[in-house]
N, C-alpha and C positions, 0 to 999 in steps of 0.2 A: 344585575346579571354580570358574567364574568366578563372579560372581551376575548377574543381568539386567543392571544396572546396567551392572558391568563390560564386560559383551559389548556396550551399545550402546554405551559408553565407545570400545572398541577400534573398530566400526564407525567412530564419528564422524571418528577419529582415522584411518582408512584414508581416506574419505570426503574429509581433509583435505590429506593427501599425496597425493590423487589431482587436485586444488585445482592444489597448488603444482609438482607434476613436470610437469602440463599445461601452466601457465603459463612455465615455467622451463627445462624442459629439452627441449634440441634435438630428441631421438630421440621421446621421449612428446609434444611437441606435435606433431609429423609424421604420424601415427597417422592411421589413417582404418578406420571397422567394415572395410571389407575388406583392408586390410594386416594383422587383427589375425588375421583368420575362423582359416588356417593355423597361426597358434600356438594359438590355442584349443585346435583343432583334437587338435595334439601335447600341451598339458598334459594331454588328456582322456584318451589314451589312457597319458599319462605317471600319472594319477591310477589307469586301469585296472591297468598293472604291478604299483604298490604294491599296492591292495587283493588281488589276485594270491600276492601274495607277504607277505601279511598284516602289511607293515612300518607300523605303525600311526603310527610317528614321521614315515615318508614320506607316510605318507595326509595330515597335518597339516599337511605343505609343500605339497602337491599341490594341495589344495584351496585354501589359502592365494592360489596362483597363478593357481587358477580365477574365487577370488571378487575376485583384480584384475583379472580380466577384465569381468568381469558391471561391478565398478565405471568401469572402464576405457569401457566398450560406453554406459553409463550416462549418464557424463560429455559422450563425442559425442553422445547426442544431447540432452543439452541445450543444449549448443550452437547447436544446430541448431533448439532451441522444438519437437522431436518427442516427447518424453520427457527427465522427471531419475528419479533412481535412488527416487525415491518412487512414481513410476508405475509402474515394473518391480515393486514389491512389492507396491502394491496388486492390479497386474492378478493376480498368482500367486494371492495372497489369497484374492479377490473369487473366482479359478476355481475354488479347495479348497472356498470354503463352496457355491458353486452346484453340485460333484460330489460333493459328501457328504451328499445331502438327508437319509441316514440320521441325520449326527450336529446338522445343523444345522434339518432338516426332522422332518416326521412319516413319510417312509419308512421302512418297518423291513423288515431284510434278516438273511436266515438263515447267510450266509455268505459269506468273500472273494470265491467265484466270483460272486456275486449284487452284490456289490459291484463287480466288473470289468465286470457285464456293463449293469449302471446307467450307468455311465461310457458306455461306448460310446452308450447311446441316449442320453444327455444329448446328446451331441455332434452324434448327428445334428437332434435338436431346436434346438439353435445355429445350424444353418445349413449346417453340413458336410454336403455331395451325397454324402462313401462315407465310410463306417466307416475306408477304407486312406489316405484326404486327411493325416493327421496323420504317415505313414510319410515320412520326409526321402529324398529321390532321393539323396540323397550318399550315404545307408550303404552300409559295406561289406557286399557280397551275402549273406553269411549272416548278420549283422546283420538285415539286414535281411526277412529269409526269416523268422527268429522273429518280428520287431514282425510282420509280415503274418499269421502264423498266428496269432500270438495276438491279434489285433484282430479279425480274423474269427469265432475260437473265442468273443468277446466277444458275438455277436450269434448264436450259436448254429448256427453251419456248422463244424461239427466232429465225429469220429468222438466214439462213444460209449466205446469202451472201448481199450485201450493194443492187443491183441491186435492188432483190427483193423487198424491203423497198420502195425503189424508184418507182417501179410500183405501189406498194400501197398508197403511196403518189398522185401518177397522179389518181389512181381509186375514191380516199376520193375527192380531186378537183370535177372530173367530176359528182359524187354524188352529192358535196354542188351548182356545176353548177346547176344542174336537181332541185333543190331542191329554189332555187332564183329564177329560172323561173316557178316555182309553188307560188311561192310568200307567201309560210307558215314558219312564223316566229319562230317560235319555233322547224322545221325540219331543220332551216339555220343556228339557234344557233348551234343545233346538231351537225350537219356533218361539223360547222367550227372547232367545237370542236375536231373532228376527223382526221380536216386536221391539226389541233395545234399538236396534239400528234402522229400524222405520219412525221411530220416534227422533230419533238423531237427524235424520235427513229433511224428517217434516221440520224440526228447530231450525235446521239453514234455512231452510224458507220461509221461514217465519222472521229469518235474520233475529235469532235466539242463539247465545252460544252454549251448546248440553253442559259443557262440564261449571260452566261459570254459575248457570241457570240452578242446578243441582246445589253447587258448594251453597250457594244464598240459602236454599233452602236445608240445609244443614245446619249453618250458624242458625237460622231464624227455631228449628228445631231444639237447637240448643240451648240457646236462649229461654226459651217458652219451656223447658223440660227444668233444665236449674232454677226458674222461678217457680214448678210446681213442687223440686224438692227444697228450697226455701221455706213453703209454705206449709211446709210438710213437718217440720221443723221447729216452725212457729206453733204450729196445734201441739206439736209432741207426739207425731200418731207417723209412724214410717211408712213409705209407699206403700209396703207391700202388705198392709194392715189397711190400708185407703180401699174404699169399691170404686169402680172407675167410675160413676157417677159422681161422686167425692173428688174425682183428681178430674173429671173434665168440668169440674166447676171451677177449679183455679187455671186449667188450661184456658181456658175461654177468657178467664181474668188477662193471661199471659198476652194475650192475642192484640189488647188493647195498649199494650207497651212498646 
């Protein structure tokens, strides 16, 4: 591993090529925070893949790409006399030591939950009108359904025990049931809605994360699907000529891989 040294070495040195491609090259001086927002954007969730899929060599590049962003973002605005890439670190800084009163203060707290749920009143003590102000309108909806719950759980609006969740999960079901046999499209959107975000809240408690829990089952989906159109391939006979009896017999093959 590097030593301090070296890591601010390498910073300095990224810090400096961020200098000279600004000044120098066509496509990087053209740049503006919202031409970049969309690639961000893509490396982050290119960052999520990796750790996904545990490739710790791509986590390496991933991040890489994120933190020429951060320097990238950095650079515009000093530009601009709003911010240099020394202000972005202090303000992070300055935020860890004022939400850590336990380690930087005389708060003492008995545990993580007690730790999460200090954060949230900090926050409203700053100035924030709702515990949910910090939740970004961009996230993807079930993204975004966890940050909601669990900001809330932060300040103590949350079931007590896993069970309960659970029943309300079977009550949102038996609703969007009643609700498909009325055959009103717009009361079905509703209450599947309700069963998406009772399902999400029951995964915090299960300490499952939805969106992570999901992607797995996507790649495994995937996976299991290109090995039945492989197989597919090998006979000579195209899915859509296969009975599904025929394709869940290589599905079930798929399953063992």
């Amino acid at each position: 591993m590097n030593t301090r040294q070296q890591q601010l070495q390498a910073f300095d040195r990224l810090l400096t090529i961020m200098d000279e491609l600004r000044e120098k090259c066509p496509w990087d001086r053209k740049q503006t925070l919202q031409s970049l927002r969309h690639l961000t954007i893509e490396e982050t969730y290119e960052l999520g893949d990796a750790i996904l899929d545990n490739d710790l060599e791509e986590v390496k590049k991933e991040l890489g790409d994120l933190l020429l962003h951060i320097v990238f973002y950095a650079k515009i605005g000093s530009e601009t006399q709003n911010f240099d890439v020394a202000d972005v670190a202090n303000s992070i800084c300055d935020k860890l030591i004022d939400r850590h009163p336990h380690i930087y203060g005389d708060v003492v707290v008995a545990d993580e939950e007690e730790v999460k749920q200090n954060w949230e009143k900090l926050k409203l003590k700053e100035g924030k009108k709702s515990v949910l102000q910090g939740v970004p309108r961009s996230l993807p909806a079930m993204v975004k359904a966890n940050r909601i719950q669990d900001k809330v759980a932060g300040v103590g609006f949350d079931w007590e025990e896993p069970h309960q969740v659970f029943e309300k999960v079977k009550e949102e079901l038996l609703e969007l049931d009643a609700e498909i046999k009325n055959g009103h499209q717009e009361n079905i959107e509703n209450e599947f809605g309700d069963v998406l975000f009772s399902m999400i809240n029951y995964a915090r408690f299960l300490k499952v994360n939805p969106e992570n829990a999901l992607e797995k089952t996507n790649k495994k989906f995937i996976k299991r699907f290109q090995y039945l159109e492989q197989k597919s391939q090998e006979i000579n006979k195209p899915l859509s000529e296969m009975t599904l009896t025929e394709m869940d017999i290589f599905w079930e093959e798929a399953k063992r891989y």
